[in-house]
N, C-alpha and C positions, 0 to 999 in steps of 0.2 A: 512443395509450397509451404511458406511458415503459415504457421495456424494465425486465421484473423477472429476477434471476434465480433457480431454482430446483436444490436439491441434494437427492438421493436416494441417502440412505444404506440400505444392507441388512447384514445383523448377519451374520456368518460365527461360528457356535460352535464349536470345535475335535473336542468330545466329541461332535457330532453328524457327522461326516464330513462324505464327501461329497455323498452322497445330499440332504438339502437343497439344498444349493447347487445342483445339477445340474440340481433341479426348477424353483428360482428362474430360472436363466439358461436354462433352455430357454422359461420361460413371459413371461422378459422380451424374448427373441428374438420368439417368438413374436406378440408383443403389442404394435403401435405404442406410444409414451406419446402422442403429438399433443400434447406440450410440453416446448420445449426445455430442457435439464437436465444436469446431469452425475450420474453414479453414482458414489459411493462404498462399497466395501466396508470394515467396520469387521472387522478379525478380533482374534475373541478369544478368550485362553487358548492362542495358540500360544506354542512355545518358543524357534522358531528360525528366523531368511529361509528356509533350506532349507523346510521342513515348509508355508509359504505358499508359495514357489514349485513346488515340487511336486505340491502341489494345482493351481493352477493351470492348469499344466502340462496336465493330462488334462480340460480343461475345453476349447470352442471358445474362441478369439478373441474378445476383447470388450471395446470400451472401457469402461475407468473406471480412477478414482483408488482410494487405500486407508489406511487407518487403523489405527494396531494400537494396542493396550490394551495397556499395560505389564506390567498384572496382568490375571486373572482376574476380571471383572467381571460384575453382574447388567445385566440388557440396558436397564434404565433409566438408570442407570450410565453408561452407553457412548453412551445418546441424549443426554445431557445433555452430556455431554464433546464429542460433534460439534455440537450447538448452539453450543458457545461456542467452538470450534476454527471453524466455518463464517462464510463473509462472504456469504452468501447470502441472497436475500432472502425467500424460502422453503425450509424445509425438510421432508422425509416419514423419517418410520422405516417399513422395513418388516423384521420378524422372522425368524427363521433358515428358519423354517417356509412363510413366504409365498409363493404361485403365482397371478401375474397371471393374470385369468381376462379381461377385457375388452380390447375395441380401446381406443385414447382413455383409459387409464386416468389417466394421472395430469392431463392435460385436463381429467376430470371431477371430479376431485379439485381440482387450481387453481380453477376456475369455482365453485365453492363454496368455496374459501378465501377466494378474490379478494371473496365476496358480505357487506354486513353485516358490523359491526363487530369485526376484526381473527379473522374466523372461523376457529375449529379443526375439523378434522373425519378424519373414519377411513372404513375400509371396512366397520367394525360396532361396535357397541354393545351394551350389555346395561343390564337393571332390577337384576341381581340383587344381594341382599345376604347375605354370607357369615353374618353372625348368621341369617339366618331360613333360610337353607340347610341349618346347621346343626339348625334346629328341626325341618324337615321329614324331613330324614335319620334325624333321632333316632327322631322318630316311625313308621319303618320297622323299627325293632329294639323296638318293642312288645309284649310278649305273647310276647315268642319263647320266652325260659325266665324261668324268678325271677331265676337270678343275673344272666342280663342286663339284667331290668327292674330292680332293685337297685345294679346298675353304674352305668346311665344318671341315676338319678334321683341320683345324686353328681358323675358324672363331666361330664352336660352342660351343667346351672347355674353351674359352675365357668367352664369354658369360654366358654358364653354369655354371663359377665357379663364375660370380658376379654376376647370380641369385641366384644359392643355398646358399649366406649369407643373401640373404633378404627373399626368399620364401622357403616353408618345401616342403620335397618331396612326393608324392603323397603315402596317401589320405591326403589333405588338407582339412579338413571341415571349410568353413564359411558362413556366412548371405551373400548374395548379397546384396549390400547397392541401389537396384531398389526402394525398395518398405521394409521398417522396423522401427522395433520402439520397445517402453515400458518405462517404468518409467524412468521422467527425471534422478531424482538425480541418479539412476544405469549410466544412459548411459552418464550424465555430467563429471563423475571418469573416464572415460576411453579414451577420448577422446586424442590422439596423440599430441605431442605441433607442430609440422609439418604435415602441408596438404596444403601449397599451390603451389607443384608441382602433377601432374600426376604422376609420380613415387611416390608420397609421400602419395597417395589414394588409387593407388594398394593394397602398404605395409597395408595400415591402413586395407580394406578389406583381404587380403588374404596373410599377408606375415609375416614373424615369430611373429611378435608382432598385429595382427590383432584383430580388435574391437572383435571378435568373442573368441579367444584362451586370449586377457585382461579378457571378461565375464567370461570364463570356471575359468581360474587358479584361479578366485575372488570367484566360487563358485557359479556362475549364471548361473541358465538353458537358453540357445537356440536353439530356435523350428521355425520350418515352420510350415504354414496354408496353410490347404490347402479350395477349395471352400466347399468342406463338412463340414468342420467346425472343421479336425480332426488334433490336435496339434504333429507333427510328430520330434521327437528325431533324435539328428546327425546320428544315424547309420540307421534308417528310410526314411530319404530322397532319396535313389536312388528310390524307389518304390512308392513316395508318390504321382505321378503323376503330380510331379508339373513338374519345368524346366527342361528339356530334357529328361524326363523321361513318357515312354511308350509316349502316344497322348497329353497329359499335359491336360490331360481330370480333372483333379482336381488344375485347375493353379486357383491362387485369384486372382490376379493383375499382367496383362499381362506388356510387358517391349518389346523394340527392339530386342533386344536379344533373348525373347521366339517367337517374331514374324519369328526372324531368323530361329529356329527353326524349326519353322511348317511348312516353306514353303521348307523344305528339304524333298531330295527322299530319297530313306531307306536306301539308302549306305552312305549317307549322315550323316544323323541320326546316323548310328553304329557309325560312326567314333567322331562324335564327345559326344556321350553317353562315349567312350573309354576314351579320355581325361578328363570326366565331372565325372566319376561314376569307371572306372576302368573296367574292364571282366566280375565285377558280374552284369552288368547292360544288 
């Protein structure tokens, strides 16, 4: 096999402290990768060398390289900008938030990138679509008072019709851009020429033109991994045990969001497995 190599960038946010970071590099200590790679930290929205070396500073020892954002940038942004900065033959984002939970992680991440045409894949995925999201929400503020039901029947048609030209309606399948990656040159093609609003990283992750549905219509497989190590297809993810799904007893690389989850009660969970996965979940 010719030697590939692989670069592992992790997003440093300034307004989140240090507490992420902390969790990241204790859970990347912690956790062989089982494939050789370099780390890059991307730091963004600092002001000053000082304010990055001093972070730093109170951190363990730890190789990797680093990367700063001139500006203030949304974290798609910042992935796209190390794609085209990287000569690497693989690349992974993983999010401010992310905590490697497996041995072999990014191993089992390669071994599914490496599979099948120019394969993109993540540590979770989701169905959901933010139009029908918004349907089902509405429908929680039913009957509450008159001026409520009077509000909604104005205020979420409105809405609804200037989601459904930028999101599909459910089942949306895409990568969560938490924790993803695979071959640069695939994912440098697809890349949006817009991402530096909030609205402008929804759409890229989940909204008619999504980094996910650019792969598919190109003819590129995208999979989740799960901690077993098992490369799991769009129509597989509600059951693969990763985000929101059953105990997330098969999560790779946990995120705010799957933390959200866990710490929900069951009623909890149904409801939002509904928006995430649909009735079959």
């Amino acid at each position: 096999m010719s030697h590939r190599s692989v670069e592992v960038f992790h997003l440093v946010w300034r307004p989140f402290g240090i507490g992420p970071l902390e969790r990241f590099v204790a859970s990347y200590h912690a956790q062989s990768a089982g494939e050789q790679h370099r780390l890059t930290l991307i730091f963004n929205g600092f002001e000053s060398e000082t304010e990055i070396s001093d972070l730093l500073e109170r951190l363990p020892k730890f190789g990797h390289n680093e990367m700063r954002m001139k500006q203030r940038s949304m974290d798609l942004e910042c992935y796209r900008a190390a794609t085209m900065q990287s000569d690497a033959d693989y690349v992974f984002f993983l999010n401010s938030y992310c905590e490697i939970l497996s041995e072999q992680w990014l191993a089992k991440m390669m071994s599914a990138a490496c599979s099948g045409k120019g394969a993109i894949v993540g540590a979770t995925g989701s169905w959901e679509s933010r139009f029908t999201s918004l349907q089902l929400e509405s429908e929680k503020l039913r009957f509450r008072s008159p001026l409520l039901d009077r509000l909604r029947s104005v205020a979420v048609p409105l809405v609804a019709t200037k989601l459904l030209m930028r999101f599909p309606r459910f089942p949306n399948p895409h990568l969560r851009t938490n924790a993803f990656g695979g071959r640069r040159a695939v994912i440098n093609e697809q890349w949006p020429q817009m991402l530096s609003t909030k609205e402008a990283t929804f759409r890229c992750e989940s909204g008619r033109q999504s980094l996910t549905k650019r792969l598919l219509t190109s003819g590129h497989c995208v999979k989740i991994v799960g901690k077993d190590g098992r490369a799991f297809g769009v129509e597989e993810w509600p059951a693969a045990g990763s985000y929101a799904s059953r105990d997330q007893e098969n999560l790779l690389i946990a995120d705010n969001q799957t933390e959200k989850y866990r710490k929900m009660d069951s009623l909890e969970r149904a409801s939002a497995r509904r928006k995430i996965w649909g009735e079959i979940s």
